[in-house]
C-alpha positions in Angstrom: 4.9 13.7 -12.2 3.2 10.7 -10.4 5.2 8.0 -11.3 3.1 5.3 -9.2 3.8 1.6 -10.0 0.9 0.2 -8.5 0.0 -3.2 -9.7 -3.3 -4.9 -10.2 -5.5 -5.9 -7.8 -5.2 -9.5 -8.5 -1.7 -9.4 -7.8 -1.5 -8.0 -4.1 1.2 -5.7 -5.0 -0.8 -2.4 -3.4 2.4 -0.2 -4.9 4.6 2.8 -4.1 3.8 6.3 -4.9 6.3 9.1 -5.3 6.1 12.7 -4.7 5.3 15.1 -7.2 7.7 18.0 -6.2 10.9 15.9 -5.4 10.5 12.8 -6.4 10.9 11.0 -2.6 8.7 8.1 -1.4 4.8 8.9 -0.3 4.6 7.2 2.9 0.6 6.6 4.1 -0.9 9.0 6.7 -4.3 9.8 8.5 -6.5 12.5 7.9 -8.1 11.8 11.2 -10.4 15.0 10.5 -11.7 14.1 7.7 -11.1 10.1 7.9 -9.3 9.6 4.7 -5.8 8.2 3.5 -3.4 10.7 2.4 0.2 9.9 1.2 2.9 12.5 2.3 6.1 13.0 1.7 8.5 13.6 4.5 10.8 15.8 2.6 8.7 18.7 1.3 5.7 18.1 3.0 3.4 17.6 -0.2 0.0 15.7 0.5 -2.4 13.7 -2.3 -5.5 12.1 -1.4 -4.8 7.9 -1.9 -6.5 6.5 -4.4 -7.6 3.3 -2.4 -7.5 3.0 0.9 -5.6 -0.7 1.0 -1.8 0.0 2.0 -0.9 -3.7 2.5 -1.8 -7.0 1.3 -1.2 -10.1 3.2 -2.2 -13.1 2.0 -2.0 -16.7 3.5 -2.4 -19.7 1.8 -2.2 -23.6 3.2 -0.9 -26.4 2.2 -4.1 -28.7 3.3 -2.1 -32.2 2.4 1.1 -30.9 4.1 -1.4 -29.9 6.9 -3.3 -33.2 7.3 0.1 -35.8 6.9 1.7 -33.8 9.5 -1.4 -33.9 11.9 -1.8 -37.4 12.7 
């Protein structure tokens, strides 16, 4: 049962994933063999290959008119 709520990509929500076996969080780890993006869980030690490899959006936006009145 993968009960992801992972949002679209528009929205920057990248999403949580939860185990299939118990039901914990999937927390992101490195395959460093093979160079991929795996999500475990810390409980019962299941592994799935991620689906994309973002884990965290940040996005920054400016207020250019706050920006420029405050500059001179």
């Amino acid at each position: 049962m993968d009960t992801s709520t992972s949002g679209s990509a528009n929205s920057g929500f990248v999403g949580i994933k939860f185990c299939q076996e118990c039901n914990n969080m999937l927390y992101p780890k490195e395959d460093k063999d093979n160079k991929i993006l795996l999500y475990a869980c810390r409980r019962c030690q299941h592994q799935q290959a991620a689906d994309n490899p973002c884990i965290y959006v940040n996005k920054i936006t400016h207020e250019i008119e706050y920006v420029l009145a405050n500059s001179i």
